[in-house]
TORLO-647930 format. One record per atom (N, C-alpha, C): x negated, y, z negated; residue number from 1. Coordinates in nm, 4 decimals. Layout:
N
        X        Y        Z num
        X        Y        Z NUM
...
This chain:
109
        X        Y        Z num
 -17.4020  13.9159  -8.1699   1
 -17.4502  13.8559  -8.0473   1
 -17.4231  13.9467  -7.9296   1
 -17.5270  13.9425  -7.8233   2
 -17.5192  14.0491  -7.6853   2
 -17.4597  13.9264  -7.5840   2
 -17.3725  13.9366  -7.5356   3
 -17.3305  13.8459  -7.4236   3
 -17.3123  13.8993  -7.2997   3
 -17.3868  13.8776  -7.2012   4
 -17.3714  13.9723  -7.0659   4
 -17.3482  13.9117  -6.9645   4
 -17.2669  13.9166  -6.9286   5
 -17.2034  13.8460  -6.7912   5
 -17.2157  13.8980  -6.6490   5
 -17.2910  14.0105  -6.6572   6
 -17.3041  14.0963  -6.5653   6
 -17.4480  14.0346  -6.5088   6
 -17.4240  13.9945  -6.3272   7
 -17.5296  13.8949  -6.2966   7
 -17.5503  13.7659  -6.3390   7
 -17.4673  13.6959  -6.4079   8
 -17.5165  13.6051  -6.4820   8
 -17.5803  13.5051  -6.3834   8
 -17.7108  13.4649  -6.4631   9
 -17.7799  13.3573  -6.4112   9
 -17.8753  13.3131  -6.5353   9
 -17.9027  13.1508  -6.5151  10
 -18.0404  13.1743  -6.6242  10
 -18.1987  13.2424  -6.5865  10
 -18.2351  13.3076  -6.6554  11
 -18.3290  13.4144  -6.6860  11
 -18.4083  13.4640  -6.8187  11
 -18.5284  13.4923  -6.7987  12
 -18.5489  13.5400  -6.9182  12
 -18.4434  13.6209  -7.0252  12
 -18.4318  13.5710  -7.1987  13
 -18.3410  13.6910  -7.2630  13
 -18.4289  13.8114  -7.2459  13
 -18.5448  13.8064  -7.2538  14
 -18.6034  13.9579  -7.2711  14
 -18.5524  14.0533  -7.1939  14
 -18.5190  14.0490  -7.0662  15
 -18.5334  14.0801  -6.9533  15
 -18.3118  14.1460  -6.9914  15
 -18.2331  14.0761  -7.0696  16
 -18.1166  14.1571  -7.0605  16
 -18.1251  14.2271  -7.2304  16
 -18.2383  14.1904  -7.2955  17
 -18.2853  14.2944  -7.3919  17
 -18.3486  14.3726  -7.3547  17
 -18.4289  14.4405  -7.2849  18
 -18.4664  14.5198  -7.2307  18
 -18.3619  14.6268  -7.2083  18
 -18.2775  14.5768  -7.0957  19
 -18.1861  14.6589  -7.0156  19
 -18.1325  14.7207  -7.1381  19
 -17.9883  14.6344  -7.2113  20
 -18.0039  14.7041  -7.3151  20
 -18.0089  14.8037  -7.4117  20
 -18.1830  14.7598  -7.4378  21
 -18.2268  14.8746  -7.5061  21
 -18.2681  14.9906  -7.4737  21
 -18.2711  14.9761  -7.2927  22
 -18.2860  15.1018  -7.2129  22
 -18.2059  15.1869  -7.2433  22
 -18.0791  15.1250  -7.1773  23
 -17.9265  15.2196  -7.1895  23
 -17.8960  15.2624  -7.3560  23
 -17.9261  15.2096  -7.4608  24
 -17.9215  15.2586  -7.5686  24
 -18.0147  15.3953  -7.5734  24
 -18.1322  15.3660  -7.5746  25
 -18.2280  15.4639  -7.5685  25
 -18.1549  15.6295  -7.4525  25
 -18.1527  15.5740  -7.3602  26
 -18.1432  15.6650  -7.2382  26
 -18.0152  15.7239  -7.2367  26
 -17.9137  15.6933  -7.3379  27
 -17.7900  15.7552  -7.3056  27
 -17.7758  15.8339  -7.4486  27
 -17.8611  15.7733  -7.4978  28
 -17.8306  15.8843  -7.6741  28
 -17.9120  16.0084  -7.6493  28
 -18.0422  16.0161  -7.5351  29
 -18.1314  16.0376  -7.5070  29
 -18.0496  16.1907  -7.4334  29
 -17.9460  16.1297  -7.3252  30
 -17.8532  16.2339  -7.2072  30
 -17.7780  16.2984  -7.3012  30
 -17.6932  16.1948  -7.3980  31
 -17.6093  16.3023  -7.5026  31
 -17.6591  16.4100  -7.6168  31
 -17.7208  16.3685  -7.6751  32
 -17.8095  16.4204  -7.7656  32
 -17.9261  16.5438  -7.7706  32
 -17.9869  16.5167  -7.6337  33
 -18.0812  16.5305  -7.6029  33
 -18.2071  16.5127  -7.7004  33
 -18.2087  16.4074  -7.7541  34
 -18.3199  16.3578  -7.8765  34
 -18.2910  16.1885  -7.8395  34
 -18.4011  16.0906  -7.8584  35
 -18.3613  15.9428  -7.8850  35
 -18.3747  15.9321  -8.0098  35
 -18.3806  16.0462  -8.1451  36
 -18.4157  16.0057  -8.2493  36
 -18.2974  15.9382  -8.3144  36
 -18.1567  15.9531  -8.3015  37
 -18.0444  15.8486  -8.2995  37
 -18.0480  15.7783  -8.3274  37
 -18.1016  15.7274  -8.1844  38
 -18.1021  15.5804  -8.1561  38
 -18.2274  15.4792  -8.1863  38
 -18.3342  15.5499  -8.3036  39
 -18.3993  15.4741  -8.3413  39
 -18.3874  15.3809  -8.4427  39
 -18.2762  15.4171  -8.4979  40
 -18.2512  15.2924  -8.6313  40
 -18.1578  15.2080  -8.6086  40
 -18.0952  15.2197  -8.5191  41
 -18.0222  15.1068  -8.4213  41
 -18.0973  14.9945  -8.3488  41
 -18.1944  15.0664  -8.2602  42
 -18.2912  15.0090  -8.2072  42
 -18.3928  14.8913  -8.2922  42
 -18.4479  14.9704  -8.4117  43
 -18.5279  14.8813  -8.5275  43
 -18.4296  14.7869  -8.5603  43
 -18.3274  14.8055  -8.6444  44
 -18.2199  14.6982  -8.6798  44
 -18.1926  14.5776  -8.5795  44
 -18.1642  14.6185  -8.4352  45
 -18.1735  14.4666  -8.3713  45
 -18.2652  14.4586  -8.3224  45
 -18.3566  14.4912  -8.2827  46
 -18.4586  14.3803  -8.3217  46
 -18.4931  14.2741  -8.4438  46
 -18.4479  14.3921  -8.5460  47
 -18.4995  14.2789  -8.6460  47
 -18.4528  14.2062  -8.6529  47
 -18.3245  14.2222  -8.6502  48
 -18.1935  14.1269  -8.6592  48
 -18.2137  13.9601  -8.5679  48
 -18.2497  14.0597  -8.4629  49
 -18.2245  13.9808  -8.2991  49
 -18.3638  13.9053  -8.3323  49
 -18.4787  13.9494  -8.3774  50
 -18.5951  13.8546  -8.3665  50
 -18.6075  13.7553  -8.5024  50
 -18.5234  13.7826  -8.5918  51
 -18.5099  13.6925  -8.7412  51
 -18.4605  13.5629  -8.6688  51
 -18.3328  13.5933  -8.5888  52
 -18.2882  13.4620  -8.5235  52
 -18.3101  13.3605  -8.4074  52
 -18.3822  13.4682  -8.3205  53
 -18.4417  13.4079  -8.2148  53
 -18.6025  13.4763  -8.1532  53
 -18.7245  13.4612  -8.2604  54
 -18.8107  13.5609  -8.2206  54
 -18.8991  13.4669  -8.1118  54
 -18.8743  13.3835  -8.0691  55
 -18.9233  13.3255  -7.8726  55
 -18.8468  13.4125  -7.8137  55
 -18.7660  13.4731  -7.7567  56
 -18.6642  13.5541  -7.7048  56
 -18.7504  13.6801  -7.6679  56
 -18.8286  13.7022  -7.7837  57
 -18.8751  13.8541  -7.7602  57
 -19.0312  13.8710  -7.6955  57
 -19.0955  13.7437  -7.6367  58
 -19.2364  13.7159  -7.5797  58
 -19.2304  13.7870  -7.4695  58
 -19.1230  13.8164  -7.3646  59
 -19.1618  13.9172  -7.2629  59
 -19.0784  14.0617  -7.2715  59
 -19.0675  14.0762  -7.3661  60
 -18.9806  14.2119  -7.3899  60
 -19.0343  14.3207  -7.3640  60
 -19.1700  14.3748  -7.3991  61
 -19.2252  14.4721  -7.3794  61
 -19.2505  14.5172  -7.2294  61
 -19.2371  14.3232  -7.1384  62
 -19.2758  14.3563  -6.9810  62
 -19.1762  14.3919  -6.9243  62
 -19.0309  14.3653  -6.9814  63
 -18.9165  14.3766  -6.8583  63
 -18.8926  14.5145  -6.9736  63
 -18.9031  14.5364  -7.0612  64
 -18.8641  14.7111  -7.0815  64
 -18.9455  14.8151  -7.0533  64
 -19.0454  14.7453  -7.0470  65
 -19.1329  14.8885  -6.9472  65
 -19.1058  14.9180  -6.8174  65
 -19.0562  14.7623  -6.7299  66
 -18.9620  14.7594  -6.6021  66
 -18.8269  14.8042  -6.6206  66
 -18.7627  14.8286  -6.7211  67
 -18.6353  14.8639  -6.7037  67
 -18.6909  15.0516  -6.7147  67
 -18.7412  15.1263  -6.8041  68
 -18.7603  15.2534  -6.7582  68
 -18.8203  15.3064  -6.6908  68
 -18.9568  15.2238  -6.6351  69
 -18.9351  15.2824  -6.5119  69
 -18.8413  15.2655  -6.4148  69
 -18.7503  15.2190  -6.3832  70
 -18.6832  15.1973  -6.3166  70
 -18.5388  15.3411  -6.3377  70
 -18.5194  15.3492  -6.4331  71
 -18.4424  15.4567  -6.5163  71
 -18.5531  15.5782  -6.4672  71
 -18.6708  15.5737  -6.4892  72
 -18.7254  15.7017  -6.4401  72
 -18.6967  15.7217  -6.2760  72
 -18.7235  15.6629  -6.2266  73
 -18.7338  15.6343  -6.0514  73
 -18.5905  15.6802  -5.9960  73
 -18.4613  15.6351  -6.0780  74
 -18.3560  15.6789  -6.0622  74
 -18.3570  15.8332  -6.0838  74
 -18.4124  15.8605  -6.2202  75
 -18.4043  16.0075  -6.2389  75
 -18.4614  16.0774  -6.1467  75
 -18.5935  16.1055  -6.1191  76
 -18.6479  16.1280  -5.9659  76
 -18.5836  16.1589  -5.8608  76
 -18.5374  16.0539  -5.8383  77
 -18.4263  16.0412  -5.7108  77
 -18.3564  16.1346  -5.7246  77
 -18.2757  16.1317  -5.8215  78
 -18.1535  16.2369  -5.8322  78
 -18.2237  16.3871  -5.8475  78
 -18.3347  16.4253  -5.8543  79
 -18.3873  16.5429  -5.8990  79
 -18.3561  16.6551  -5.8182  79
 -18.2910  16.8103  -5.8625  80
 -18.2392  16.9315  -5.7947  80
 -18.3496  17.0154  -5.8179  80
 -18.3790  17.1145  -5.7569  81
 -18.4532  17.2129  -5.8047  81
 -18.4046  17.2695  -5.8968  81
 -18.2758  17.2931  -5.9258  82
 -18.2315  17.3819  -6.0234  82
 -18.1460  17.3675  -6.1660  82
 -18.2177  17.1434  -6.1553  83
 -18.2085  17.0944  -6.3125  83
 -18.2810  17.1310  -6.4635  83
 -18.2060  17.2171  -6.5508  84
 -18.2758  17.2746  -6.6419  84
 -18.3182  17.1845  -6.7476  84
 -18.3077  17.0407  -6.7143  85
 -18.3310  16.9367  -6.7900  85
 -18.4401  16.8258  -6.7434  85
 -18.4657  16.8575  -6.6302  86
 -18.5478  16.7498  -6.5408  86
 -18.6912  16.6948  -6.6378  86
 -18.7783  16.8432  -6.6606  87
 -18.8707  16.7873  -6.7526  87
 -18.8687  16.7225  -6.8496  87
 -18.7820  16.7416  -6.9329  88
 -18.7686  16.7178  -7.1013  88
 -18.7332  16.5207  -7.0498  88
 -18.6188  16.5638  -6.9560  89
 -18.5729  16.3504  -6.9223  89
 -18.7142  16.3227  -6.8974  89
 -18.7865  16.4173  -6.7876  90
 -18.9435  16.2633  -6.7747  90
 -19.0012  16.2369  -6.8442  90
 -19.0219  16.3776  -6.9387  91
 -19.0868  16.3970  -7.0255  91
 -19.0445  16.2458  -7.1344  91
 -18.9321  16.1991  -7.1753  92
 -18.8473  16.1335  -7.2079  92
 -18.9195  15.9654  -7.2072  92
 -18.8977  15.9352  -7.0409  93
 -18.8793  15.8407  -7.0014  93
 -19.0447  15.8023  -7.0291  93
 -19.1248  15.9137  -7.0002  94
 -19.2833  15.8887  -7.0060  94
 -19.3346  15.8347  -7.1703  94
 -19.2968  15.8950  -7.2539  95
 -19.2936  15.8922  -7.3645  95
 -19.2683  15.7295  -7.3909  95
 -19.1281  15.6953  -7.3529  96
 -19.1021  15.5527  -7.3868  96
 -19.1672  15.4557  -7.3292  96
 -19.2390  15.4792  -7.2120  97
 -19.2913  15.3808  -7.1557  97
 -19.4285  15.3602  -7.1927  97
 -19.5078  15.4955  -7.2532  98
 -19.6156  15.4918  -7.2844  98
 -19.6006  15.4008  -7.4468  98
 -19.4993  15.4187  -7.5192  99
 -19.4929  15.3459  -7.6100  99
 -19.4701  15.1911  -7.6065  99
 -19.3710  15.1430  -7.5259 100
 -19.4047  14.9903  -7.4685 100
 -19.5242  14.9303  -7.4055 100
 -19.5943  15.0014  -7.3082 101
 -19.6791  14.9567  -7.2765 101
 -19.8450  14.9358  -7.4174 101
 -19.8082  15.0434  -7.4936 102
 -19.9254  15.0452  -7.5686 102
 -19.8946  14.9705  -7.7022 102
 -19.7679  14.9179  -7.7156 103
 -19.7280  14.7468  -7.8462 103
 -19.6442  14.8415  -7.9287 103
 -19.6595  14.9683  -7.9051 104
 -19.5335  15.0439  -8.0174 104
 -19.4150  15.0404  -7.9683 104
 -19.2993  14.9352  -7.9762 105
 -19.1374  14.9557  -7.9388 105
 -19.1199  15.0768  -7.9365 105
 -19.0456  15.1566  -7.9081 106
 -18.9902  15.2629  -7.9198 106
 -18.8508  15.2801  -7.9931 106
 -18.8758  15.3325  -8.1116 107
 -18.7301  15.3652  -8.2439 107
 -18.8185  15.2415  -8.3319 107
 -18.9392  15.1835  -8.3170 108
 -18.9856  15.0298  -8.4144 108
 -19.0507  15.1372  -8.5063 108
 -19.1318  15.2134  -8.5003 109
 -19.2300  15.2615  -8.5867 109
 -19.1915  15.2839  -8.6981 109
């Protein structure tokens, strides 16, 4: 079970699955520099997470496409001229979002 107390209010679950699966994605993503990691983590809860509660997962694709962009927008922000990593992260973040938005999870395939 994910229990998040951070903000708590009632709210969509999608919406602290999302987040989440952002920070999963996006930090294996900084260490690694690959999300391929963190794709069988990713598949597993879901499956897991939607065997037990699959109403839970009806707006998931909308608040995780809102959670990286939002992760992109941050990255942006922070951007130096003389980050030797800048492309590969948008490159990154673009990738995942193009996959939520178009019904492929990202780490599901």
């Amino acid at each position: 079970n994910v229990i998040d107390l951070d903000r708590s209010l009632p709210s969509d679950p999608g919406k602290d699955l999302a987040e989440f699966l952002t920070v999963l994605r996006s930090r294996t993503f900084k260490r690694t520099g690959s999300s391929a990691k963190a794709d069988a983590p990713t598949r597993v809860f879901l499956e897991e997470y939607g065997a037990q509660l699959p109403r839970n997962l009806g707006n998931l694709a909308l608040h995780w496409g809102a959670f990286i962009l939002l992760s992109l927008f941050h990255h942006v922000k922070k951007w130096k001229p003389d980050d030797p990593v800048f492309e590969r992260r948008l490159q990154f973040y673009s990738n995942e979002f193009e996959d939520v938005v178009s019904g492929r999870l990202p780490g599901t395939a």
